[in-house]
N, C-alpha and C positions, 0 to 999 in steps of 0.2 A: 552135315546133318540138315536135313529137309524142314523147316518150318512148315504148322500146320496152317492148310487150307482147305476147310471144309465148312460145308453149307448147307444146313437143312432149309427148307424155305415151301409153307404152302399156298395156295392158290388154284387161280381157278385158269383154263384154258383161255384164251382169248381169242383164237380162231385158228383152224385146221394146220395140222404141220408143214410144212414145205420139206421137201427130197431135195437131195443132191446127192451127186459121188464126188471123191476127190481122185485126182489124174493114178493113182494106184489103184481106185475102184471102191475104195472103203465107203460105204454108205453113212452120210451126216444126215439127220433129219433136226429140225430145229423146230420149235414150238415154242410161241410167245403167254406170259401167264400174267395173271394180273394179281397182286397181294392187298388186301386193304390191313389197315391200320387206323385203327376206331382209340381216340384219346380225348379228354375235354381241354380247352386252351385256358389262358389265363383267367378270361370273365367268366367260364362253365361252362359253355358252347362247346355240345358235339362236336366231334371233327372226322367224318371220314378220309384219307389221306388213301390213295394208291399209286401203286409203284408198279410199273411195268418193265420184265423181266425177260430177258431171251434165256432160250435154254436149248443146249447142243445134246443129242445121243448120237454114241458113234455104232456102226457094227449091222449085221445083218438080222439079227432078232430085235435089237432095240428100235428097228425101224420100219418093222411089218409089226412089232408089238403100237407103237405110237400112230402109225397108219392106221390101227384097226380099235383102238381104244382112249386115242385123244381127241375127245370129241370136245366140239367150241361149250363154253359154260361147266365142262365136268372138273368138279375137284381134283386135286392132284399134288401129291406130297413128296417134294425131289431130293433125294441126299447126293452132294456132288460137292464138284470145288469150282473157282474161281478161275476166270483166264482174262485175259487182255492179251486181245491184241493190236500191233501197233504195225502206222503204216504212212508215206507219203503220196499225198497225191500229184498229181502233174504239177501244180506250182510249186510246190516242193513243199506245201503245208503238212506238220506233223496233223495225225488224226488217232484217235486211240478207241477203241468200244471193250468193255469189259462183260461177257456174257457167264454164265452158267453152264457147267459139262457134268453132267447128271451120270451120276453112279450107279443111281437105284430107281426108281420111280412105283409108286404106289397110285394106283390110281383110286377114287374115291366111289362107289357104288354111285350110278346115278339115281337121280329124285324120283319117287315114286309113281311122280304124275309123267316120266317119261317111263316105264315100266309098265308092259301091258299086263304080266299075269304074275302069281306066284312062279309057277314053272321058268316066267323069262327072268325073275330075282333069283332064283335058285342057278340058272345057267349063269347070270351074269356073275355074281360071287364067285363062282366057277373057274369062270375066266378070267377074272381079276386075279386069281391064287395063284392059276397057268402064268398069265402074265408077269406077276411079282416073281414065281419060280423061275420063267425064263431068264428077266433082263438077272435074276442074281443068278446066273448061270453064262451071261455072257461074255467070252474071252475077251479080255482087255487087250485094247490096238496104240497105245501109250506105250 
């Protein structure tokens, strides 16, 4: 039996995706996000607190979708799971990175003031729906 691992988690882009393929040709694209967490501390002091997050899409639509729709600062709502991986380097030190591998992805309408008309809010909702139809429509390479 498979213990669960799954991760909703939103934020915001923190700058433009990076491409790769892997040596069988699978297309990774990875985009890093940034989460804040707003709490007060012990004395009542605000605390903004952010967490910076990698996040993996595999596949050929999740990666002309992310190319064409994760833009630096836009909102962005990832349903996925958890991976680690682990690895030595040349001196033989163990090293380990735990990223996110996104299932789903929603991307958030951008802000008004980047939006020039009605007509480009009406196309971009548009293609936000296209987009969330795509990646849930994307065959799984797992």
């Amino acid at each position: 039996m498979n213990a669960m691992n799954q991760i909703i988690i939103e934020g915001n882009i923190v700058r433009a995706p990076t491409h790769k393929e892997t040596p069988r040709g699978t297309k990774v694209t990875t985009v890093p996000i940034a989460v804040n967490h707003f709490y007060k501390d012990s004395s009542g002091r605000d605390v903004d607190e952010v967490g910076f997050y990698e996040v993996e899409t595999w596949g050929e639509k999740f990666s002309a979708l992310m190319a064409k729709y994760a833009l630096q600062g836009r909102g962005v709502r990832i349903v996925g799971r958890l991976k680690q991986d682990r690895w030595k380097d040349e001196n033989g030190k163990n090293h380990s990175k735990v990223f996110i591998v996104a299932e789903h992805v929603d991307f958030k309408p951008m802000e008004k003031s980047n939006v020039k008309s009605d007509e480009n809010a009406d196309d971009e909702k548009r293609n936000l729906a296209i987009a969330a139809q795509g990646l849930a429509q994307e065959e799984s390479v797992f």
